[in-house]
C-alpha positions in Angstrom: 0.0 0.0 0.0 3.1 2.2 1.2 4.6 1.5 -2.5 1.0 2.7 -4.2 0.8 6.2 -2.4 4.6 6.6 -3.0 4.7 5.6 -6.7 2.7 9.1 -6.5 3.4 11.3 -4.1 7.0 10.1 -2.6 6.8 12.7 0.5 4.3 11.0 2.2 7.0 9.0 3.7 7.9 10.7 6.3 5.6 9.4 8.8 6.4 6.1 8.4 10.1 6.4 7.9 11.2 5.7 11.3 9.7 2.4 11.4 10.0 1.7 8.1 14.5 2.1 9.1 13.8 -0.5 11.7 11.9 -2.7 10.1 14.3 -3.1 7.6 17.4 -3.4 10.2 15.2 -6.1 11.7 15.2 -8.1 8.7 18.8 -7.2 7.6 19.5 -8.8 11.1 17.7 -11.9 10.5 19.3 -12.3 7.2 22.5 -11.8 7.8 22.1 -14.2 10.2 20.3 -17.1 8.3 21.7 -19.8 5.7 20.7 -20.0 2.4 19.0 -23.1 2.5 17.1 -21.8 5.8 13.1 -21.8 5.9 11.9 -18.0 5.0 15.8 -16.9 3.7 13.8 -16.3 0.2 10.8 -14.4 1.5 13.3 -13.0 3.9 14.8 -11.4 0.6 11.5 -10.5 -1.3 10.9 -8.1 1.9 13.7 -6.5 1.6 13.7 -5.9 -1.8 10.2 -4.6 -1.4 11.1 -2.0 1.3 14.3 -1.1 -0.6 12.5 -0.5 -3.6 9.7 1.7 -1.3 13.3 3.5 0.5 14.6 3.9 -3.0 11.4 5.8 -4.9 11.7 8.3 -1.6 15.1 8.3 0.0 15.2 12.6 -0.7 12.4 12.4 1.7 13.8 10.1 4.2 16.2 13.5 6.7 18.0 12.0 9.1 16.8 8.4 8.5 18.5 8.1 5.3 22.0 7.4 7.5 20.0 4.2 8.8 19.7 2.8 4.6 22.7 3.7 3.5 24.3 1.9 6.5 22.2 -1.6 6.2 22.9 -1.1 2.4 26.3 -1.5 3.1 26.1 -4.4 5.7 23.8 -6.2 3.0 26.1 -5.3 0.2 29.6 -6.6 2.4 27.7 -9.3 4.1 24.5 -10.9 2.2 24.3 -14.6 0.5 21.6 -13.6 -1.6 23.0 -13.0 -5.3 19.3 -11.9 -6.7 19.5 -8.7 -3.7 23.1 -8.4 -4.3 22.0 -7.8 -8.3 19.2 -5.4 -7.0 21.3 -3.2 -4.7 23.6 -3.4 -7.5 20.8 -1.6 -10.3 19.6 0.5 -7.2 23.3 2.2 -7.2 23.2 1.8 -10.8 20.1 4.4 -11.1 21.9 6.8 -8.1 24.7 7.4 -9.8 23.6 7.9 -13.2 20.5 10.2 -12.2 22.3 13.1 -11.5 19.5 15.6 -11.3 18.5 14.0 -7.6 19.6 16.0 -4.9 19.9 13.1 -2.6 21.7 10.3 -1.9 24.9 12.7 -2.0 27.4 12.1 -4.3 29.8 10.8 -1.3 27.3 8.5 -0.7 26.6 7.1 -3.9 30.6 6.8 -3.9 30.8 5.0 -0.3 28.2 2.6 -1.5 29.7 1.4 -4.7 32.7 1.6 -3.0 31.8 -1.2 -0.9 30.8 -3.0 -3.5 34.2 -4.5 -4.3 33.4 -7.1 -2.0 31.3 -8.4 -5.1 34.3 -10.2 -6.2 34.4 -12.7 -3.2 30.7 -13.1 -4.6 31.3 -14.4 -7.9 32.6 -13.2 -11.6 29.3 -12.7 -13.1 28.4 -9.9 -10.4 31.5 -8.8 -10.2 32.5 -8.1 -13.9 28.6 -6.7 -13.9 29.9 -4.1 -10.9 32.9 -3.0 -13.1 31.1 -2.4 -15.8 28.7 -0.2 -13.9 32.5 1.5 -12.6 33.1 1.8 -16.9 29.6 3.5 -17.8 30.4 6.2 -14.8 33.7 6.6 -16.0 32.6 7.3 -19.6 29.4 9.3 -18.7 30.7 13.1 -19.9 28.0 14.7 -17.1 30.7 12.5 -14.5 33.4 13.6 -15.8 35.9 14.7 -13.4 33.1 14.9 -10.6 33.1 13.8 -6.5 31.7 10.5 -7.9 35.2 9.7 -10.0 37.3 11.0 -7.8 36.2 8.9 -4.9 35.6 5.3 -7.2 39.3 5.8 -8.8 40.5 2.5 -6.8 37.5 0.6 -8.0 38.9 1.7 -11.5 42.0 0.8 -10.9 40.4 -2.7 -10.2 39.1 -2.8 -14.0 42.2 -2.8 -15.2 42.7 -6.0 -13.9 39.5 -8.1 -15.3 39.4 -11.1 -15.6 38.0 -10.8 -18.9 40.0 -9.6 -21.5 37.7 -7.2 -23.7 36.1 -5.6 -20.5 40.3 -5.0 -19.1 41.1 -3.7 -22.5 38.4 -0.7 -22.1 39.4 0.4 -18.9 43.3 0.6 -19.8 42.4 2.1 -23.4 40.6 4.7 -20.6 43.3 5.1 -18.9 45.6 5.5 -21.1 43.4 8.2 -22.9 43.4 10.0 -19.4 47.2 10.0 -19.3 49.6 13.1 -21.0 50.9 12.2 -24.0 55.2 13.0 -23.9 57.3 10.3 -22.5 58.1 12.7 -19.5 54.7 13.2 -17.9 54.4 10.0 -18.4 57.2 8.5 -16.5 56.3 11.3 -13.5 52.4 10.4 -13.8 53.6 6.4 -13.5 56.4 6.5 -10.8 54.7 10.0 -9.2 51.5 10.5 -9.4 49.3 7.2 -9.4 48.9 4.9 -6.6 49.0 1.3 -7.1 47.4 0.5 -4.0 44.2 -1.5 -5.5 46.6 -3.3 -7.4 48.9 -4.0 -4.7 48.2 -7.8 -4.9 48.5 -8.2 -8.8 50.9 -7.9 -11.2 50.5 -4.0 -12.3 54.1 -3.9 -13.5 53.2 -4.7 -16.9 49.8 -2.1 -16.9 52.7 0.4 -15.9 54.9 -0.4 -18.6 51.8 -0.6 -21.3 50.5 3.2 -20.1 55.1 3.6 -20.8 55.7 2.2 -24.2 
């Protein structure tokens, strides 16, 4: 019913937003919690979609609550089993970032959310290579360009350039090597100077810094 009145006036939240926040921590508990072959662990997940799809249509309504969704969304988003609500919250972010007219959630928060979502990769390749393609469309979106959002996200980049497949890597390096000046000597100070290798620390990124050289 909350969804119906929403779909058309998404204000009328704000009376319920309170409980609605601990209704949803309630189940994020209980979740977290469960198995995946536990009784309820799927209707467990069809609630919370539903009340993260009813938070999503009026989260620029939600004040000081809106602290309380971003926070679950991040313990669901490190912590849940669920690959069909790790997809959702996944095309929820997906439609924050890329909406730009919205006021709210702030761009730091959009950024602290998909930043979190590197732990997609301990999740599988499918969801994972579908996350760094999400990092790819920001990065190519010309309204983004140079923004909060990119500046924040540049280690999720970072981790595009080491895909596992091969046509998605090639895009982001292409990117970055787009990004980078041109003479040999910004170059070799933008390589050795400039970018930190930290995402990469646990890969090879030797040869990405010798491709961005030669």
């Amino acid at each position: 019913m909350l969804k119906s009145v929403l779909q058309v006036t998404a204000e009328r939240i704000e009376p319920f937003s309170s409980s609605l926040m601990k209704l949803l921590g309630k189940l994020t508990k209980e979740h977290l919690q469960s198995t995946l072959n536990a009784n309820g662990f799927e209707s467990g997940v069809r609630l919370l979609t539903s009340i993260l799809e009813v938070s999503q249509m009026s989260v620029a309504f939600l004040g000081d609550q809106r602290r309380w969704l971003l926070s679950t969304l991040v313990a669901l988003v490190e912590k849940s089993k669920s690959l069909p609500l790790c997809r959702y919250m996944l095309d929820l972010a997906r439609n924050w970032a890329l909406h730009k007219h919205d006021t709210y959630p702030t761009m730091k928060e959009k950024a602290s959310l998909l930043q979190k979502m590197v732990s997609f990769e301990l999740r599988g390749e499918p969801l994972f290579q579908n996350y760094l393609e999400l990092i790819y469309e920001i990065y190519t979106d010309s309204t983004l360009r140079r923004s909060d959002l990119t500046t924040r996200l540049e280690q999720s980049f970072l981790l595009g350039c080491r895909a596992r497949d091969g046509a998605l890597r090639e895009r982001f390096i292409d990117l970055l090597d787009s990004s980078v000046p041109r003479s040999l000597s910004s170059r070799m100070s933008y390589i050795l100077g400039v970018q930190s290798w930290e995402a990469l620390a646990d890969h090879n990124w030797i040869h990405l810094a010798l491709h961005l050289l030669l």
